[in-house]
matplotlib code that plots the C-alpha trace (Angstrom):
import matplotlib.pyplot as plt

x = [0.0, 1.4, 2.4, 2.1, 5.5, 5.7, 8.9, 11.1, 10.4, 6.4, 5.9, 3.7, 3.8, 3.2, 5.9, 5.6, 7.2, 8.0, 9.8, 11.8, 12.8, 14.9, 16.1, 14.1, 13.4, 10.0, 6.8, 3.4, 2.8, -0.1, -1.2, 0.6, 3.7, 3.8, 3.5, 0.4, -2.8, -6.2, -8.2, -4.0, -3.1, -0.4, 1.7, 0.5, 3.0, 1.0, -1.8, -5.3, -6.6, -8.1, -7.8, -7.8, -4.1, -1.6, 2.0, 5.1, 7.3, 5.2, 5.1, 8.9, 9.0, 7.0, 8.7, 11.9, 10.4, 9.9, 12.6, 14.7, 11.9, 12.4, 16.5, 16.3, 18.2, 21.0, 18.8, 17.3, 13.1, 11.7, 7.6, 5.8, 2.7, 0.3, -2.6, -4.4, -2.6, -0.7, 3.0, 5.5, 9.1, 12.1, 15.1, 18.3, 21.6, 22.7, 19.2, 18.0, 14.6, 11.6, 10.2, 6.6, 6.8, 3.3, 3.3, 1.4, 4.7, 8.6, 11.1, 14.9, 17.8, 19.1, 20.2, 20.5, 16.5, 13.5, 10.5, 7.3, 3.8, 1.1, -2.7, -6.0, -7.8, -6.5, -3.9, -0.6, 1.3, 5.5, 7.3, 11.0, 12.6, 14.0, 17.6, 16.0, 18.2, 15.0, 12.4, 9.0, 6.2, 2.7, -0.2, -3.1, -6.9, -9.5, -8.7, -5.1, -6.5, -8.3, -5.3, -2.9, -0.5, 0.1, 1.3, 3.0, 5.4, 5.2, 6.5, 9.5, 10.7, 10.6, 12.5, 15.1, 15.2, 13.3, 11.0, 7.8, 8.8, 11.7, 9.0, 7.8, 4.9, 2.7, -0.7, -1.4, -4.2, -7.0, -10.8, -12.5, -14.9, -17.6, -16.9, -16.1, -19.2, -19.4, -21.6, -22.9, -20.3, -17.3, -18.7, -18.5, -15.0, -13.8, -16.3, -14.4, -10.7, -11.1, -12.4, -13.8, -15.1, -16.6, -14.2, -13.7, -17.2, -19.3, -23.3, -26.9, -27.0, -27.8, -24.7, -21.7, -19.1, -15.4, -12.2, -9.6, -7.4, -8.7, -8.4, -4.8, -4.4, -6.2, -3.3, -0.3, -1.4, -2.6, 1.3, 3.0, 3.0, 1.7, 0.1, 2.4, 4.7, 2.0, 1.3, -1.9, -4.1, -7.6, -7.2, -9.8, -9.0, -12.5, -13.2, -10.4, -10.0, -7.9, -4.9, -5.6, -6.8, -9.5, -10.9, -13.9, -14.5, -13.5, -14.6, -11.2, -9.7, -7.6, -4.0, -2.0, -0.2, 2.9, 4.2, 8.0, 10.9, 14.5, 16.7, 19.0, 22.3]
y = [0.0, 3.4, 5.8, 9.6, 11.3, 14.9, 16.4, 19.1, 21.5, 21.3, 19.1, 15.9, 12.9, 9.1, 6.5, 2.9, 0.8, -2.2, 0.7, 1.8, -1.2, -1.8, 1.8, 3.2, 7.2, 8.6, 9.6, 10.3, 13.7, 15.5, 19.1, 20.3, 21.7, 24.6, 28.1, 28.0, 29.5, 29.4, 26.7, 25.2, 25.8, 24.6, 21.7, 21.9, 20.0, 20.7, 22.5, 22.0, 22.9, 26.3, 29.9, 29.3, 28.5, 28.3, 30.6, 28.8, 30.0, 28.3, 24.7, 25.0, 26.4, 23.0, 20.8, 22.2, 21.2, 18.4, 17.3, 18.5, 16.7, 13.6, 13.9, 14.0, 17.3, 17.5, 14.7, 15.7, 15.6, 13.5, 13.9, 13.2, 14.9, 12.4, 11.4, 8.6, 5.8, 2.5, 4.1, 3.8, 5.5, 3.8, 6.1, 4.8, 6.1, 9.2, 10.2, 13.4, 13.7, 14.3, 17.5, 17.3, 13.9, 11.8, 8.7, 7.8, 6.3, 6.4, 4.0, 4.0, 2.5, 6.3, 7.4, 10.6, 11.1, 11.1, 10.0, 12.1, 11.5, 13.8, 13.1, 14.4, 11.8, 9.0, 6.4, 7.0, 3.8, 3.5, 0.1, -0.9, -4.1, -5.0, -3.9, -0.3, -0.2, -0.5, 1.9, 3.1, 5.9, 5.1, 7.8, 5.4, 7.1, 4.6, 4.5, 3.6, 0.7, -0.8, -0.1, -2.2, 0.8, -0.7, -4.3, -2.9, -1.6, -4.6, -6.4, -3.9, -5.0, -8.2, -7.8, -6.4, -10.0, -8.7, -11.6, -10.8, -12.3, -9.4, -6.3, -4.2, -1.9, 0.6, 2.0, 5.5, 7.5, 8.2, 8.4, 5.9, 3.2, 5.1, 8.6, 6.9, 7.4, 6.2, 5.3, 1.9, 2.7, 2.8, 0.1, -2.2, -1.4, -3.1, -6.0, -6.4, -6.1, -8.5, -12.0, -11.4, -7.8, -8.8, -6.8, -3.9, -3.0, -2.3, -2.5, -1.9, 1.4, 4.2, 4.0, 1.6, 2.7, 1.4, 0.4, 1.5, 0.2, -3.3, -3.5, -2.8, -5.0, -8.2, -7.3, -7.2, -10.7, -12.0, -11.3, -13.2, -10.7, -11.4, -9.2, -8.8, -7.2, -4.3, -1.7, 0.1, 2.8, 3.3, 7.2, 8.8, 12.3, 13.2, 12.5, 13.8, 17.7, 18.5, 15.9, 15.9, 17.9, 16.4, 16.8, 16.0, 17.2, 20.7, 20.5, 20.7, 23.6, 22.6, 21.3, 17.9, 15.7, 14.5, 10.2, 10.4, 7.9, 7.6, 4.6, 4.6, 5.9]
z = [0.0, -0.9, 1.9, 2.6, 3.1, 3.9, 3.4, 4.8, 2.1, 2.5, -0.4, 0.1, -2.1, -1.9, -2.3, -2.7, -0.5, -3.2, -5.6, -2.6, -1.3, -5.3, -3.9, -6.7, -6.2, -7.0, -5.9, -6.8, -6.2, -4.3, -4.5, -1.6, -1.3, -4.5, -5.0, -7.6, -6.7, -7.5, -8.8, -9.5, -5.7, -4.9, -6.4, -9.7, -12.6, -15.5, -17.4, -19.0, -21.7, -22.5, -21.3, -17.6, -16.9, -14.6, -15.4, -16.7, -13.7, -11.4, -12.9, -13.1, -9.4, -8.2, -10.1, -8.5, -5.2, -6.1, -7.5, -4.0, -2.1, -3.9, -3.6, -7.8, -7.9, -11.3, -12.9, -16.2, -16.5, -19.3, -20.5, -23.3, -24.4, -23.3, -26.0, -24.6, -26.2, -25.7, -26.6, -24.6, -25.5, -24.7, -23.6, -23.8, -23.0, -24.3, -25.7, -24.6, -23.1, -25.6, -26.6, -27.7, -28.2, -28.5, -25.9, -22.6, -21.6, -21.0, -19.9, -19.6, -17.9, -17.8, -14.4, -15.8, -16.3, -14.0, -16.1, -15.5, -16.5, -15.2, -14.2, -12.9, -12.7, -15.0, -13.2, -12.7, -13.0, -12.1, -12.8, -12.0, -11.9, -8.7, -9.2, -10.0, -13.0, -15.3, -14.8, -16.5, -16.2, -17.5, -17.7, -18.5, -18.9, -19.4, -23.2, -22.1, -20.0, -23.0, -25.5, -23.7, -22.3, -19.0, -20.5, -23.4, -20.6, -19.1, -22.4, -23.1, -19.6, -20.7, -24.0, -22.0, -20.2, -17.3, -16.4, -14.5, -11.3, -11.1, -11.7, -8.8, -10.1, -7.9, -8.8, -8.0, -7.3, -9.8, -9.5, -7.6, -8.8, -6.9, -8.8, -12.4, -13.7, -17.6, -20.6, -21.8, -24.8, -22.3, -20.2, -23.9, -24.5, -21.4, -21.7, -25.7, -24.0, -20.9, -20.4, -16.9, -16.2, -13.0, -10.7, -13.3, -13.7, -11.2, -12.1, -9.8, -11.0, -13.2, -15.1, -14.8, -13.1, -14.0, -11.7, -13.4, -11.3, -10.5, -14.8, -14.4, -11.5, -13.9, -16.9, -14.9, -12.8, -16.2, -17.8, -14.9, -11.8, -8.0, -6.1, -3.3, -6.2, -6.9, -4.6, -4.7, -2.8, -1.9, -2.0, -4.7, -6.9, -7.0, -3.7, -1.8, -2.8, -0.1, -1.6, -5.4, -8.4, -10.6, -13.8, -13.5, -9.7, -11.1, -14.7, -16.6, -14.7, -12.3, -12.0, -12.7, -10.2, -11.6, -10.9, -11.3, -11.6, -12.1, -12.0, -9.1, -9.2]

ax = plt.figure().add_subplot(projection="3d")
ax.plot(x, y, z, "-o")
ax.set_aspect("equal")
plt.show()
């Protein structure tokens, strides 16, 4: 189960236990700890869409904060512009860190880098194998879920001769079963893309409602992980304002909590 940390500096984030234990840094960030204001107070990594934003000098501020929270100071941030896909980029050695690139995910063996995919909503996922040489960031939506994104990482560790058994993964906070509210047309895509949907959705009634991370949870066991090698939390962005933005809480204005990872040094 992931853990609340707060730090010298005011920044509060969550940290896996299973990722620190292969001496992995990261966290999953929360909204405390920045210098934005507003409907973006305080930690916020990232903008929406829209007029209603939050300035440039503040998002590099809190990532700042971060980064000396997290001890990840002199390291170089990597990020994707995240499109709702199954891609993840593979950095290796030497490459620099993407600009505008399209993905929903990054991986690298690079000590020099710390990964970062940002969310509101949709689930933050970090992966490392157990020497924390290997690590991965995944920003999967619910259209992510059903692409594949999460085992698509899954499968680059393993062409790098990373075997299952040797992956610790953590799932971070999103919305909640009982806030992910979604159409008959949603609720059909997940009964196309798993066998059993009898833990993923959730029926009795108006709508269904989807557990996003209970879908994750059923690829990663199905691909050859246990589930004392996946932490997860029963923390909610909609529900807890006081900890998280959300999308859909705050309709689209609002900030982004950031999941970062680095291999260790």
């Amino acid at each position: 189960m992931l853990t609340r940390r707060e730090f010298d500096n005011g920044v509060v984030c969550l940290i896996s236990p299973l990722l620190e234990s292969a001496g992995i840094p990261h966290g999953f960030s929360t909204r405390i700890g920045g210098v934005s204001t507003g409907p973006f107070a305080s930690l916020n990594l990232g903008n929406p869409q829209g007029d209603v934003r939050d300035s440039d000098s503040n998002i590099r501020e809190n990532y700042l904060r971060l980064f000396a929270a997290l001890q990840l100071n002199g390291r170089e941030l990597a990020r994707v512009h995240q499109v709702h896909g199954n891609r993840v980029l593979t950095l290796r050695h030497g490459e620099a860190a993407p600009k505008g690139e399209q993905a929903d995910g990054l991986l690298t063996d690079n000590a020099d880098l710390v990964l970062s995919i940002r969310t509101a909503d949709c689930v933050p996922v970090l992966i490392g194998d157990r020497s924390g040489r290997t690590v991965a960031a995944v920003h999967a939506g619910w259209r992510g879920v059903v692409a594949g994104i999460v085992p698509e990482a899954i499968r680059l560790f393993a062409a790098r001769g990373i075997a299952p058994g040797q992956i610790v993964m953590a799932i971070g906070p999103c919305i909640s079963t009982q806030a992910f509210e979604v159409g008959e047309e949603v609720a059909e895509q997940f009964v196309r893309s798993f066998a059993d949907t009898t833990s993923i959705i959730r029926r009795g009634v108006a709508k269904p409602h989807i557990d996003l991370p209970a879908a994750i949870m059923a690829q990663a066991l199905r691909l050859g992980l246990r589930e004392d090698q996946i932490d997860t939390t029963d923390l909610c962005t909609f529900r807890d304002a006081e900890l998280f933005f959300s999308h859909r809480r705050d309709s689209g204005i609002t900030g982004r909590m950031a999941a970062v990872i680095a291999p260790r040094a």
